[in-house]
N, CA, C and O atoms as CSV, one atom per row, in Angstrom:
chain,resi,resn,atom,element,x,y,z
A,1,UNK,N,N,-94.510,9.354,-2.388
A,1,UNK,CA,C,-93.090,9.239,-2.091
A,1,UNK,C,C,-92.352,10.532,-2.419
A,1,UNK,O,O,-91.503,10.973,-1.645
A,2,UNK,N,N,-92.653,11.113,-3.508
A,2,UNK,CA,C,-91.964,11.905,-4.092
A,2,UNK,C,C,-92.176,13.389,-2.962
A,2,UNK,O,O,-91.129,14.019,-2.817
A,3,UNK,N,N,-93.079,13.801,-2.400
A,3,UNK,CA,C,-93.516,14.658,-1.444
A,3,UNK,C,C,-92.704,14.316,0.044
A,3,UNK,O,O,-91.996,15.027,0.758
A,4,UNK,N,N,-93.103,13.037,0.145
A,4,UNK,CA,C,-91.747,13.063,1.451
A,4,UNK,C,C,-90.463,13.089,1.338
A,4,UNK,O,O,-89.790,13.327,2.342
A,5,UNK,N,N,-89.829,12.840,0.055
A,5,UNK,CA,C,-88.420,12.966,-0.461
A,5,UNK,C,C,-88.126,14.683,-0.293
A,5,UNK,O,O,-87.080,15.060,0.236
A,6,UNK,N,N,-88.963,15.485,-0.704
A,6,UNK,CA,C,-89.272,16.699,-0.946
A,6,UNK,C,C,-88.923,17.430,0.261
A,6,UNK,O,O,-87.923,18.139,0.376
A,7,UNK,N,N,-90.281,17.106,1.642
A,7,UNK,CA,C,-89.771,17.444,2.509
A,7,UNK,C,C,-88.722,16.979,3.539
A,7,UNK,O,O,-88.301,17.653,4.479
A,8,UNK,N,N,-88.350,15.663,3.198
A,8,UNK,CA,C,-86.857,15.504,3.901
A,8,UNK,C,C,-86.050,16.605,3.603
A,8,UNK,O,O,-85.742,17.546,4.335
A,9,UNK,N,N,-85.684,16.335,2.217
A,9,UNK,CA,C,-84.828,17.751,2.093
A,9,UNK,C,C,-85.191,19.535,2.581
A,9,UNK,O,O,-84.287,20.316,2.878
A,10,UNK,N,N,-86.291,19.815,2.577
A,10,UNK,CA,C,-86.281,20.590,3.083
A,10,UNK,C,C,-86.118,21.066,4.496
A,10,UNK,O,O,-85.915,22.207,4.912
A,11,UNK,N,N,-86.281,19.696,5.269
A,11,UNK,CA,C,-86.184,19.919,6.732
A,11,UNK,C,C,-84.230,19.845,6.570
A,11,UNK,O,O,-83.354,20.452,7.187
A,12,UNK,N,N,-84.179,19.041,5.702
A,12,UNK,CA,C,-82.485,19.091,6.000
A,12,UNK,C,C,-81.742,20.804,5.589
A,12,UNK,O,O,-81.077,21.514,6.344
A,13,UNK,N,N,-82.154,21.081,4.141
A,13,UNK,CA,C,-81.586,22.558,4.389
A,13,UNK,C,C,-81.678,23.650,5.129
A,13,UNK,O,O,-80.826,24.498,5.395
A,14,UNK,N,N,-83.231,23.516,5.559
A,14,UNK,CA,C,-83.766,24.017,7.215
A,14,UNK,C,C,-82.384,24.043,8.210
A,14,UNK,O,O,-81.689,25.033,8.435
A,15,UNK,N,N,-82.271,23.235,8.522
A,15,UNK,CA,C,-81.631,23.450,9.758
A,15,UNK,C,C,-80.081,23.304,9.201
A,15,UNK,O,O,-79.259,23.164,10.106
A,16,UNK,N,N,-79.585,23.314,7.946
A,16,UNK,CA,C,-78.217,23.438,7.861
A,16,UNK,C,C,-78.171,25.348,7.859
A,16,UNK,O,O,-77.239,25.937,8.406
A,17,UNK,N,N,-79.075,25.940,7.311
A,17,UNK,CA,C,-79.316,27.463,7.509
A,17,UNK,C,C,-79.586,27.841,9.000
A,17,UNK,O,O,-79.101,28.848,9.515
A,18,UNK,N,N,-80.469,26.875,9.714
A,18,UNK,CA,C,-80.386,27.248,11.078
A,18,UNK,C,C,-79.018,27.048,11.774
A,18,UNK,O,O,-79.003,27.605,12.872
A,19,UNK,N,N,-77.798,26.381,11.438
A,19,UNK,CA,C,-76.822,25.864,11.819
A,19,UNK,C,C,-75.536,27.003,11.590
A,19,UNK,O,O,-74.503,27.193,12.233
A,20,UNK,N,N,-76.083,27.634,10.413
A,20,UNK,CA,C,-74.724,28.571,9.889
A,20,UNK,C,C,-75.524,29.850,10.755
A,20,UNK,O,O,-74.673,30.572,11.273
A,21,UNK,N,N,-76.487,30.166,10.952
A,21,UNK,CA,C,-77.100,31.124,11.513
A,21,UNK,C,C,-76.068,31.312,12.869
A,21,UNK,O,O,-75.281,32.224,13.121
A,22,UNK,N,N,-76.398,30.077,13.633
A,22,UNK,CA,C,-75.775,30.333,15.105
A,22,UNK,C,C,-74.615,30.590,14.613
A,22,UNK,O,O,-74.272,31.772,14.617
A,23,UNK,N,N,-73.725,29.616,14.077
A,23,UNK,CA,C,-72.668,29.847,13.851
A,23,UNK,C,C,-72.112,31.005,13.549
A,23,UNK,O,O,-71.016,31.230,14.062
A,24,UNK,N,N,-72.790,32.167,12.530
A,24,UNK,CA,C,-72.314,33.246,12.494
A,24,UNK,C,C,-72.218,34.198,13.551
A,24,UNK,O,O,-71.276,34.981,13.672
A,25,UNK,N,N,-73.712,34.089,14.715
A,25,UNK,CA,C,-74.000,34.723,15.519
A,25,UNK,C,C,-72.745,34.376,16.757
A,25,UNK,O,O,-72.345,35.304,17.459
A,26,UNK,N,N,-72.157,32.883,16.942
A,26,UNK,CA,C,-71.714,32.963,17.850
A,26,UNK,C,C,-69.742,33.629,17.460
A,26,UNK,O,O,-68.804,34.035,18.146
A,27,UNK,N,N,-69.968,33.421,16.212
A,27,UNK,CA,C,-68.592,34.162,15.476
A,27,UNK,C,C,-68.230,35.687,15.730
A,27,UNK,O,O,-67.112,36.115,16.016
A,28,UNK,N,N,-69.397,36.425,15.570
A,28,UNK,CA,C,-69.947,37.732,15.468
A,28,UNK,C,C,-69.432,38.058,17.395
A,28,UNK,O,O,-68.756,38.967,17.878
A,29,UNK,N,N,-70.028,37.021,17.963
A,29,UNK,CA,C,-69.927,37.357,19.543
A,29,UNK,C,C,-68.172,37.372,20.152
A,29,UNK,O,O,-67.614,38.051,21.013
A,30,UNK,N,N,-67.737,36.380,19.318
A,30,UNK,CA,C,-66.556,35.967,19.981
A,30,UNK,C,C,-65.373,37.174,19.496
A,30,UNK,O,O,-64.529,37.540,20.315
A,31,UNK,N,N,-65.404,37.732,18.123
A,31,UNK,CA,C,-65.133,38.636,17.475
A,31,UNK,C,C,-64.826,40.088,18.667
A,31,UNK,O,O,-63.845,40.583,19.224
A,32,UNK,N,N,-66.282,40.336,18.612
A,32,UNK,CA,C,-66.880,41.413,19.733
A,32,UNK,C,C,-65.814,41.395,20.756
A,32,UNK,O,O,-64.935,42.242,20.913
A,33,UNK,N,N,-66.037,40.179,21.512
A,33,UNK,CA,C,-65.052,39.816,22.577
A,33,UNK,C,C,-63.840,40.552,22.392
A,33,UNK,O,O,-63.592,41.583,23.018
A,34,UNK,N,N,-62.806,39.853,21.233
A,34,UNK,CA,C,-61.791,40.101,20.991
A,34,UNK,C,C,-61.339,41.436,20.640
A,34,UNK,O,O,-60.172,41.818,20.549
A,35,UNK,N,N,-62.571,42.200,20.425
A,35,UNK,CA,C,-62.347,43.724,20.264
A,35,UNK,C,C,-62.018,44.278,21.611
A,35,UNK,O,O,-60.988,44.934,21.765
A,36,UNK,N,N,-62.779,44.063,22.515
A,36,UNK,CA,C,-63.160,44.705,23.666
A,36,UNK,C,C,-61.698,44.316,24.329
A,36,UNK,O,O,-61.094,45.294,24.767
A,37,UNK,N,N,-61.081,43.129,24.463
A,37,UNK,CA,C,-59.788,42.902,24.994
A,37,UNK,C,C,-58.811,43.560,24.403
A,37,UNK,O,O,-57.785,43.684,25.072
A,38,UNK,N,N,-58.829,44.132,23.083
A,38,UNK,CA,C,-57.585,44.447,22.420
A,38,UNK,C,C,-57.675,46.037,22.769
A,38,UNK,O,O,-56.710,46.762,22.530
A,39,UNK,N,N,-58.622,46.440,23.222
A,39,UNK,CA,C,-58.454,47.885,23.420
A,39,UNK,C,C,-58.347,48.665,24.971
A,39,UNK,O,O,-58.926,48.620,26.056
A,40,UNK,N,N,-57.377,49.296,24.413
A,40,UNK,CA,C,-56.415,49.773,26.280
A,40,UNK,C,C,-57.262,49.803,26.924
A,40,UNK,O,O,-58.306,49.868,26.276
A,41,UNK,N,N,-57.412,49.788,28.090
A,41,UNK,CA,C,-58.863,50.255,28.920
A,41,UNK,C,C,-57.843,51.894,29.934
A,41,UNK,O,O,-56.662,52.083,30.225
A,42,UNK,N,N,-58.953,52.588,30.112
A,42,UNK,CA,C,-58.726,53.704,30.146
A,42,UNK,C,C,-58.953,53.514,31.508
A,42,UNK,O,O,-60.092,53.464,31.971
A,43,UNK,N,N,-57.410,53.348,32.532
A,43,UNK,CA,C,-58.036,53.368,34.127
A,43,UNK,C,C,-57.486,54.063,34.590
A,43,UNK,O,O,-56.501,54.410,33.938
A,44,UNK,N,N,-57.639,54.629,35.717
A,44,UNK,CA,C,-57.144,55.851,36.501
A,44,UNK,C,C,-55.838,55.357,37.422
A,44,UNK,O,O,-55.863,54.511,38.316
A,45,UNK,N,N,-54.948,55.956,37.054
A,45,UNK,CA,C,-53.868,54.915,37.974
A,45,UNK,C,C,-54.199,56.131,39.385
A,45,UNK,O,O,-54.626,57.281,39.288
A,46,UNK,N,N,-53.812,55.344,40.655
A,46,UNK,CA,C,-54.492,55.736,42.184
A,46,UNK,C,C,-53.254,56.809,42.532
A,46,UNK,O,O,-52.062,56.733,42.235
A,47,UNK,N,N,-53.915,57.740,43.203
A,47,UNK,CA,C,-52.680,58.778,43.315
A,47,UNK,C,C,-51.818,58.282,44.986
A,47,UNK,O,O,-52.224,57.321,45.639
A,48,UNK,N,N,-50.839,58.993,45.346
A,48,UNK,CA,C,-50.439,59.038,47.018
A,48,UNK,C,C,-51.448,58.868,47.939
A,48,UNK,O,O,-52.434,59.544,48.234
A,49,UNK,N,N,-51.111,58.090,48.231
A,49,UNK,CA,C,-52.231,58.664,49.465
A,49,UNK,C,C,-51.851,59.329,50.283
A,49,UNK,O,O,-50.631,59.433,50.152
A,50,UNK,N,N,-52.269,59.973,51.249
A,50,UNK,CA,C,-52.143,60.821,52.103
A,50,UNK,C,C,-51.956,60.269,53.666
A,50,UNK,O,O,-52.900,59.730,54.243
A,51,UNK,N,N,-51.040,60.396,54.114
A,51,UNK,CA,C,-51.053,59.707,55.280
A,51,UNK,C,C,-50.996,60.536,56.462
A,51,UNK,O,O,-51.002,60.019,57.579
């Protein structure tokens, strides 16, 4: 008994570490994101055209 008590818990902290994992990873991504929007984008405004 005492061995399957054992590994219950270990499968349970298992995947609460697999759980904060994504979680950071998808934090980390969304972050990223929010960088990339907050910064001017450098575009060429179009000159006269020539007609």
């Amino acid at each position: 008994m005492k061995e399957n008590r054992q590994g219950c818990l270990l499968r349970l902290v298992n995947r609460l570490f697999e759980t904060s994992k994504g979680f950071k990873k998808s934090l980390s991504l969304s972050k990223r994101l929010f960088r990339q929007a907050e910064r001017p984008r450098n575009r060429r405004v179009p000159g006269l055209l020539f007609l």
